[in-house]
KEMARRO-233001 format. One record per residue: residue in three letters; x, y, z of N, C-alpha, C in turn. Coordinates in steps of 0.001 Angstrom, whole numbers, plus 500000, padded with zeros to 6 digits. Example, Ala and Ser with C-alpha at 12.3 -4.5 7.8 and 13.67 -1.06 7.14 Angstrom:
REM KEMARRO-233001
ala513190494310507800512300495500507800513200496700507800ser512850497750507080513670498940507140512900500030507870
REM end
This chain:
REM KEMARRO-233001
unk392688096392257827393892097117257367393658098593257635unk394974099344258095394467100741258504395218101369257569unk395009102430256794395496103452255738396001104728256596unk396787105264256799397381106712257425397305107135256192unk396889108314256056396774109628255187397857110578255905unk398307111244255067399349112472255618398398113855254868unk398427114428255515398383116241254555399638116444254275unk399495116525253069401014117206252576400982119108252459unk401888119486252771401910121077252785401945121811251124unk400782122535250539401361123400249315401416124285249618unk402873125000249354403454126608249505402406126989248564unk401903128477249055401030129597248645402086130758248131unk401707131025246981402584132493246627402008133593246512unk401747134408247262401254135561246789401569136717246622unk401320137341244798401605138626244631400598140353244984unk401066140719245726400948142130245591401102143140244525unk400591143610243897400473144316242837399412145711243163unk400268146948243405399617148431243202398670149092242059unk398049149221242852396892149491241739397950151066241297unk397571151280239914397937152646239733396976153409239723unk398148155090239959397420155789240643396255156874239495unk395165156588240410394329157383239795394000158843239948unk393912159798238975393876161067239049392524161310240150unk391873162086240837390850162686241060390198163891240202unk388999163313239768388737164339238712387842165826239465unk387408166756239035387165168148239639386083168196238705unk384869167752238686383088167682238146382829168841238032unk381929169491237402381071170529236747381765171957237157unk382760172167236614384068173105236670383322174073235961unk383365174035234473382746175223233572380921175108233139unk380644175994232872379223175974232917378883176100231578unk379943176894230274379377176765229061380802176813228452unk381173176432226967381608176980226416382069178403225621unk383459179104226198383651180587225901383800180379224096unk383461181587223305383550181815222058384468183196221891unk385516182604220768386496183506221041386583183724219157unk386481184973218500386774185455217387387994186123217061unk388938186066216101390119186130215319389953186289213560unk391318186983213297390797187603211886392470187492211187unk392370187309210208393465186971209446393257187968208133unk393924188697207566394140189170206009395547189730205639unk395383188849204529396884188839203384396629189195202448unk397845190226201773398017190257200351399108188955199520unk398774188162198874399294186814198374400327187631196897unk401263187449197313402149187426196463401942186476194977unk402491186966193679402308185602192963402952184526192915unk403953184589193731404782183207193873403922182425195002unk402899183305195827402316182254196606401133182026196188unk400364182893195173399068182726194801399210181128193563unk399395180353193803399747178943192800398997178274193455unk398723177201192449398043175979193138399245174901194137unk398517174179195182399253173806196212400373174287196753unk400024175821196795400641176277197165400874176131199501unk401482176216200300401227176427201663401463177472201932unk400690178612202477400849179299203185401063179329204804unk402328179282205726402452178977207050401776179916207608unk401067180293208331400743181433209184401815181631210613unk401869182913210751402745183442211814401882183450212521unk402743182364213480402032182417215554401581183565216517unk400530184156216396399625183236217173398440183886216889unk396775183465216168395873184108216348395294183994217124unk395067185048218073394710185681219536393225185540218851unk392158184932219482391149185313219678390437186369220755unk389313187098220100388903187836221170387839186876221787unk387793187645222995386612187048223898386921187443225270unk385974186594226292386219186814228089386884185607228030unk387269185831229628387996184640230309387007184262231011unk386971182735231178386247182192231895386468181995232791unk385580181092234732386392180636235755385632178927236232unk386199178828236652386038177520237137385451177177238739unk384385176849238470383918176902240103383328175272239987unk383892174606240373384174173085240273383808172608241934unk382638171440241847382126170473243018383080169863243518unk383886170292244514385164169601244760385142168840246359unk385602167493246212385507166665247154386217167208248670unk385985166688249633386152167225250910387711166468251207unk388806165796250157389833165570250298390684166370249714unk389887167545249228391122168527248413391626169108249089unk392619170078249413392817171149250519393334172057250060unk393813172880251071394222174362250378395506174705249393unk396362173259250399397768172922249333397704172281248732unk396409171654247903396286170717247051397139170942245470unk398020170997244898398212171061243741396909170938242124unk396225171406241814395044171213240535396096171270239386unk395755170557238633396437169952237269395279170287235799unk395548170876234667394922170870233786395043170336232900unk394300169152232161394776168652230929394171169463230020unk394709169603228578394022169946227855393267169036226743unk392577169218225400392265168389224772392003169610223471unk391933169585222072391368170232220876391326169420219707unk390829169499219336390047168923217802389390170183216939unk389116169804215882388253170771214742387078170302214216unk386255170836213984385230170319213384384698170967211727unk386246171089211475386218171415209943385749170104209039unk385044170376207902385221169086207206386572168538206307unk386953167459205856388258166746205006388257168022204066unk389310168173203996389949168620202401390941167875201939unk391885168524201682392955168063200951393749167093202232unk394670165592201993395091165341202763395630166043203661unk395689165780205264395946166587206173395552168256206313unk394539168265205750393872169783205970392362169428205974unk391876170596206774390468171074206694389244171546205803unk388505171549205278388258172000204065387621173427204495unk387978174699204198387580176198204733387261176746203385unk387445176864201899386608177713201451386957177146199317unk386652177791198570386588176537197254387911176989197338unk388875178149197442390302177843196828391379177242198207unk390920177308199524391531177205200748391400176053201444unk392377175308201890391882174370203092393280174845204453unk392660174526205080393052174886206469394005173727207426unk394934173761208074395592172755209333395733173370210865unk395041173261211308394767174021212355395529173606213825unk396246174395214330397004173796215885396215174864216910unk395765174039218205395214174683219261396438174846220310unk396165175486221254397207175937222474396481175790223673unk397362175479224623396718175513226154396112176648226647unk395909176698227612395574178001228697395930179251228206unk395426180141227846396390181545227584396150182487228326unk395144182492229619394948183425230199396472184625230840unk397753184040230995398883184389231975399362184849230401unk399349184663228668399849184837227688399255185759226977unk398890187017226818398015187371225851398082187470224651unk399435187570224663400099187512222923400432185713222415unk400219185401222707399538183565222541401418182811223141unk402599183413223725403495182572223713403981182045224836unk404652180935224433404978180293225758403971179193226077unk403110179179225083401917178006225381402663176432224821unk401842175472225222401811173945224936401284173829223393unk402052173357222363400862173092221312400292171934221346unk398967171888220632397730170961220904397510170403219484unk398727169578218749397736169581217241397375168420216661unk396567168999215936395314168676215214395427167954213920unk394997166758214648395535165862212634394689165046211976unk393544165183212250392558164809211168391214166166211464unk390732166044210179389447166631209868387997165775209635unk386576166155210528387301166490211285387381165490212574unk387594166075213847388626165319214794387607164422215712unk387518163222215422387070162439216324387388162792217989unk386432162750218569386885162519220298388125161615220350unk387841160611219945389472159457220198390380160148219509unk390481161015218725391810161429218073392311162527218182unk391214163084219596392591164311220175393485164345220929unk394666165000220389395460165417221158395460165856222569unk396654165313223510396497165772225062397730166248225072unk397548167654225905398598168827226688398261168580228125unk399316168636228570399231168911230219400232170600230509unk399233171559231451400091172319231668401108172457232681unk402163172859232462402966172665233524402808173523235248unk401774174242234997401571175150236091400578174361236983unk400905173835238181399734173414239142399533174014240404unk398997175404240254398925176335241587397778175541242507unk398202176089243690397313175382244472395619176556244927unk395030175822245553393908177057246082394358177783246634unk395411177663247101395861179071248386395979180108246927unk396598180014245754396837181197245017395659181232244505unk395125180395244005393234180690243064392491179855243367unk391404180110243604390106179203244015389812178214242537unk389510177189241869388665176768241073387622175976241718unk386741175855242941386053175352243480384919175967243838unk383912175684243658382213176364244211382758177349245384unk381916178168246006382025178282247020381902177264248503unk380658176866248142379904175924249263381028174681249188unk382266174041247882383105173256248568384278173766248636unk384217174905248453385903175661248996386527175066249999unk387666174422249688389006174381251271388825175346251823unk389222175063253513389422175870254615390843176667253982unk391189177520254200392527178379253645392536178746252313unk391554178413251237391926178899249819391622180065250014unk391980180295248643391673182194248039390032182196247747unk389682183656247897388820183968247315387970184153246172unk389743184827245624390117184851244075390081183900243622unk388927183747242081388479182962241535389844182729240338unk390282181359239842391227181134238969390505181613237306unk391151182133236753390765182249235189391313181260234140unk390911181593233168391079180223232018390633181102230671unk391492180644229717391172181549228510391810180367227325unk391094179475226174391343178869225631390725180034224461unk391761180248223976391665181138222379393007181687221422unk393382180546221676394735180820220838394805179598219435unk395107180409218309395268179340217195396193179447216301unk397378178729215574397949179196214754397437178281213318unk397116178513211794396731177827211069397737178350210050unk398076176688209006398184177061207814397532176446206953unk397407177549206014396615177430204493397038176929203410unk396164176002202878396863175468201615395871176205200160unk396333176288198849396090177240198385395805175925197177unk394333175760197080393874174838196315393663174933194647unk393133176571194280393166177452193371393502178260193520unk394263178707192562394450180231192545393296181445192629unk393538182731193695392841183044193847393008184482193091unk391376185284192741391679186138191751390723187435192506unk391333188556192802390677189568193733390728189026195318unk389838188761195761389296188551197230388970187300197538unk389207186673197940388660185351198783388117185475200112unk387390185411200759386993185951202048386305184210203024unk386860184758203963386781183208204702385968184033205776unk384693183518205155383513183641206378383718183206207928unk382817183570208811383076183380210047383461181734210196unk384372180918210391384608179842210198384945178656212113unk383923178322212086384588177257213663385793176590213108unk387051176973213719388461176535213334388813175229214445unk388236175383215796388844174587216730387990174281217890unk388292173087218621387008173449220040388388172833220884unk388304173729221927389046172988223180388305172389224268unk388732171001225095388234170453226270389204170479227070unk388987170627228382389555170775229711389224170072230787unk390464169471231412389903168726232751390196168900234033unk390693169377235174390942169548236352390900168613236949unk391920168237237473392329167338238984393564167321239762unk393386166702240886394731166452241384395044165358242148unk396351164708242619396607163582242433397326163351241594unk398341161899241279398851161159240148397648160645239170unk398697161200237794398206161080236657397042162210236050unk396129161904234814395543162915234442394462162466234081unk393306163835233239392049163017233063392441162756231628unk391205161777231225390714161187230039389805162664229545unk389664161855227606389069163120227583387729162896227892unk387134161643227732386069161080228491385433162254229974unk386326162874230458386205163309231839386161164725231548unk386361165147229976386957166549229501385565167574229873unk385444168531229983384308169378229601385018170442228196unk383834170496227203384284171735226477384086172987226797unk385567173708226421385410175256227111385910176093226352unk385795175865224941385891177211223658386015177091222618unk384799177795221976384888177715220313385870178524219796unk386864178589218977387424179466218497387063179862216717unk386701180788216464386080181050214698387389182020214567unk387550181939212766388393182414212186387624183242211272unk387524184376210489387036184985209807388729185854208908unk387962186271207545389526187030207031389217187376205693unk389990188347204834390015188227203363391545187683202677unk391935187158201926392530187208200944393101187875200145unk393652188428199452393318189291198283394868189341197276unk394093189029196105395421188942194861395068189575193734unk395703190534193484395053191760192984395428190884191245unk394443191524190228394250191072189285395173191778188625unk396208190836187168397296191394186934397101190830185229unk396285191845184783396623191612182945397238193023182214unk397737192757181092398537193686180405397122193560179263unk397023195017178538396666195083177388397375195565176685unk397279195005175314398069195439173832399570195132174478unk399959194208175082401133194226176017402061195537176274unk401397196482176937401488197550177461401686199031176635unk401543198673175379401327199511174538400090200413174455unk400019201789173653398674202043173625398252201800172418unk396968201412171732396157201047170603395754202231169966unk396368202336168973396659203487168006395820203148166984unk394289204297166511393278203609165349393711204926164545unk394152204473163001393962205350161911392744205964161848unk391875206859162017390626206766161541390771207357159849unk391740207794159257391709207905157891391438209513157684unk391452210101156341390948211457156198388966211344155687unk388686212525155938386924212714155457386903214347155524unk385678214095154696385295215254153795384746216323155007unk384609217493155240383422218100155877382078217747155950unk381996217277154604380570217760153733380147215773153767unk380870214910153995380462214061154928379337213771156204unk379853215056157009379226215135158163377964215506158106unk376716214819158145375435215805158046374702215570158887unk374951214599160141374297214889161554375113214711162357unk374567215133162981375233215301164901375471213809165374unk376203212780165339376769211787166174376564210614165491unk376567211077164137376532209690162979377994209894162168unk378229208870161691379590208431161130379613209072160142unk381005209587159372380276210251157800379898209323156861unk379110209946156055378475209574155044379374208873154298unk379091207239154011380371206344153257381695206067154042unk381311206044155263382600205873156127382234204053156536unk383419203752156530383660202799156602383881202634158088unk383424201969159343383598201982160602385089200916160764unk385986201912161499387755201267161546387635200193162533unk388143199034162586388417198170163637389403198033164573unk389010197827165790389237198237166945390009197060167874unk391331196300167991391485195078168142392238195251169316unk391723194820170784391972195110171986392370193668172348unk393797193586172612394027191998172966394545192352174261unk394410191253174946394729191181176622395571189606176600unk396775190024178247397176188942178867397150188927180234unk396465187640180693396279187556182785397065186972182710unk397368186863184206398230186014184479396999184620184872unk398260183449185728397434182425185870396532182401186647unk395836182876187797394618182965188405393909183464187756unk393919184063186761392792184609186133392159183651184964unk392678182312184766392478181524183576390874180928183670unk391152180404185642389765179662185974389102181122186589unk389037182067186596388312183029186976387980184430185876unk387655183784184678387729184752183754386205185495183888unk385160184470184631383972185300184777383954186652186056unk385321186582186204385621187752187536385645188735186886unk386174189176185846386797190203184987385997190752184201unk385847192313184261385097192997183486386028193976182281unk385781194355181161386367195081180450385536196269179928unk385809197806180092384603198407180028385676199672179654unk385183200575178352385344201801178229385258203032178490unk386177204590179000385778205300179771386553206699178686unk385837207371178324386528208624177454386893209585178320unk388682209423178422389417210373178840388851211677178830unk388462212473178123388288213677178414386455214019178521unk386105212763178962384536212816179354383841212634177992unk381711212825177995381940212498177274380757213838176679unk380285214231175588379833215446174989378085215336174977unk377567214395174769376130213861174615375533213267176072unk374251213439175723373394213207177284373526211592177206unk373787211083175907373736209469175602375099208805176101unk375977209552176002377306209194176518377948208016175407unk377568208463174755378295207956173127379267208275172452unk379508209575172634380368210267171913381562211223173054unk382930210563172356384274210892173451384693212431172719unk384879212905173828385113214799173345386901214528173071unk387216215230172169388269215238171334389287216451172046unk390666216193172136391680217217172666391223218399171793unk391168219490172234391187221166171752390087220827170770unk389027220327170824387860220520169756386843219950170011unk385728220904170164384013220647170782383304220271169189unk383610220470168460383105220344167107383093218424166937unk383940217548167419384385216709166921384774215585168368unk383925214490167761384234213449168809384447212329168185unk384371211421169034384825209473168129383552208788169284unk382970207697168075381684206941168311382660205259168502unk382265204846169214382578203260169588381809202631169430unk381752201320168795380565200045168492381055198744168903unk380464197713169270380464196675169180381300195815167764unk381002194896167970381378193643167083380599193874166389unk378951193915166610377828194344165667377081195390165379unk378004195903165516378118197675164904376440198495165974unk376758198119167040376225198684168534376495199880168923unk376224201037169234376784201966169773377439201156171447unk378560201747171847379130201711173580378426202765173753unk378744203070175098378425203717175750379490203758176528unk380400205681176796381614205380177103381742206012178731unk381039205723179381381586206688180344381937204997181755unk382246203772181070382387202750181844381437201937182504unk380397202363181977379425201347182485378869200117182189unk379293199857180914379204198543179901380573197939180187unk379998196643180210381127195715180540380909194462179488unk382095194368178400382210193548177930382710192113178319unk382317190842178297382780189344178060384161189328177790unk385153188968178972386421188293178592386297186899178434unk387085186783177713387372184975177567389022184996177565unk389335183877177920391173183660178065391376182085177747unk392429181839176965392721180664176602393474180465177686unk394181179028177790394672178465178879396197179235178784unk396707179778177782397700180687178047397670182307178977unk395804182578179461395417184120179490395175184826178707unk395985184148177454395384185726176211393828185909175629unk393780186875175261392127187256174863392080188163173961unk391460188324173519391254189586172691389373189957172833unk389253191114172185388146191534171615387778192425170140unk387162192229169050387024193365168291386136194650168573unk386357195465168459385410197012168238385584197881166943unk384608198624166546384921199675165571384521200830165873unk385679202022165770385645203123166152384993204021164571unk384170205326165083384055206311163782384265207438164370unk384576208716163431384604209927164083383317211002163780unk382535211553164327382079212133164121381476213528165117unk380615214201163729380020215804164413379235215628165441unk379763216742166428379181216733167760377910217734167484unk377939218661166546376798219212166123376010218722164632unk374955219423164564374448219379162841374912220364161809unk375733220961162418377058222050161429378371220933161056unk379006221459159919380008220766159702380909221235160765unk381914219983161038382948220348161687384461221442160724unk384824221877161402386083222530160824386771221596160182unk387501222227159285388716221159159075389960221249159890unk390360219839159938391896220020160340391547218790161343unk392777219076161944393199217496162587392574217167164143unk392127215781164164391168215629165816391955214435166665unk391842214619167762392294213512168365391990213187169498unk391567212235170024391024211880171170391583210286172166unk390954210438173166391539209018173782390679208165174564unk390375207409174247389519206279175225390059204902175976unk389572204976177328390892204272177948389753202807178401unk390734201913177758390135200574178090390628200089179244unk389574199827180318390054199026181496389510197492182042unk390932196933182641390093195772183061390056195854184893unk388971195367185024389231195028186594387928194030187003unk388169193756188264386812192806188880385845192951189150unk384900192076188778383438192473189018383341192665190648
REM end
């Protein structure tokens, strides 16, 4: 028996499918990272000095520094009309603060946006923003800018010499990553000065190529630290005696009272002295900022600086004490302990006496003097 076999025909289908297109990347372009410094200082209003409070910052802090250039190992398919493309890349390497901010100082945290290229911008505008949304910024979680400018070598070289195109420029291309705009979030209230040390706010990476599409940041080189440095400042705002002045009876006394030079009279009763104060609210958690210290208006008569010289009379001064019957010392150099309840108010006691500036009796008749209590920051 004979079997015939046939070949039967199977149609073949085949797809074509384009690879997509890959950028050409531009290798060892920059040689270090540029460092670029910027400075910020405000006076904080009290509607902004509050807790969680935001402060926006106005665009753009210009860092100082040089411009860098790019002299990049470039393949023997580039040419002179080649179009070069820059991606950008920035992150921070602040630590977490408050959701979506940086952590920059105990009352401040920071949100920081980077910018493209600024070399053609010096006043930071017209740039790409680059921002920045975690603290701090993983490689996978930066942001990519592409700039829209892709000059070719004929206008700027970014290539070594030894692989320069036939026809490029001479002229080396520049690059200036130092532009930042930040806002502040206002964690505590702040009381005097806050000062934000030299602070790394941002790092930018950069990539060069040309061709379809762009680089990874994988392909990025870094090319600038940017630091922020600055003060703060919210000037300290308490009322004493709520703006009154503290008026002490010291009472009438004898002449014949007086029988030394800068002691109280004889049987005098030392008057009390009740100095109450109000801060406002930054000053509640910052009461160890605040000094309170006495200074005799019209100077003071003794080498001890004890005794406050009296309007129209050298004969006659006023002695200040403590709570525990201490001599002050008035010419401001003692600084008494505030304390403030969670409302700001405070007080302190003192007791005032009057007495002879000599070991003669004083005259009779009427004395008066003034000692001016101040508060301000240590």
């Amino acid at each position: 028996m004979q079997i015939n076999v046939r070949a039967g025909s199977l149609p073949l289908l085949v797809t074509l499918m384009s690879a997509p297109a890959q950028a050409t990347i531009l290798h060892n372009c920059f040689s270090a990272a540029a460092s670029y410094g910027s400075s910020y200082n405000m006076a904080l209003s009290p509607d902004e000095n509050v807790t969680n409070h935001i402060l926006a910052m106005s665009h753009y802090l210009v860092g100082n520094g040089a411009e860098i250039e790019a002299n990049c190992s470039c393949p023997g398919n580039l040419l002179s009309t080649t179009q070069i493309m820059t991606t950008n890349y920035a992150g921070s390497p602040l630590p977490p603060g408050v959701s979506g901010y940086g952590y920059l100082t105990a009352h401040l945290d920071a949100d920081v946006q980077a910018y493209s290229n600024a070399v053609d911008s010096p006043d930071g505008t017209g740039l790409t923003p680059i921002p920045i949304n975690s603290y701090p910024t993983p490689v996978s979680g930066m942001m990519k800018a592409l700039e829209q400018k892709k000059p070719t070598e004929q206008t700027a070289s970014v290539c070594s010499e030894s692989t320069r195109p036939v026809g490029a420029s001479t002229t080396k291309r520049k690059f200036k990553w130092n532009v930042i705009a930040v806002t502040l979030y206002v964690k505590k209230p702040i009381l005097g000065e806050e000062t934000i040390p030299a602070t790394l706010m941002a790092q930018n990476y950069a990539c060069l190529s040309f061709g379809s599409g762009s680089c990874d940041i994988g392909s990025a080189q870094q090319v600038s630290n940017i630091w922020l440095s600055g003060t703060l400042t919210a000037p300290l705002s308490c009322v004493i005696n709520a703006g009154s002045t503290i008026e002490v009876d010291l009472g009438q006394t004898m002449t014949s009272q007086y029988v030394a030079a800068g002691q109280p009279p004889q049987g005098f009763t030392l008057k009390d002295v009740d100095i109450s104060y109000r801060c406002d609210n930054p000053a509640v958690n910052n009461q160890q900022k605040i000094k309170l210290t006495l200074s005799a208006d019209r100077g003071v008569v003794d080498s001890g600086k004890l005794i406050a010289r009296m309007i129209d009379r050298d004969d006659m001064g006023v002695r200040m004490f403590d709570n525990n019957n201490n001599p002050v010392m008035l010419d401001g150099s003692v600084e008494f302990p505030v304390t403030l309840d969670e409302q700001g108010n405070g007080s302190i006691v003192m007791k005032a006496a009057p007495v002879s500036t000599t070991d003669s009796r004083p005259a009779a008749g009427k004395y008066e003097g003034n000692v001016t209590v101040k508060m301000d920051l240590r």
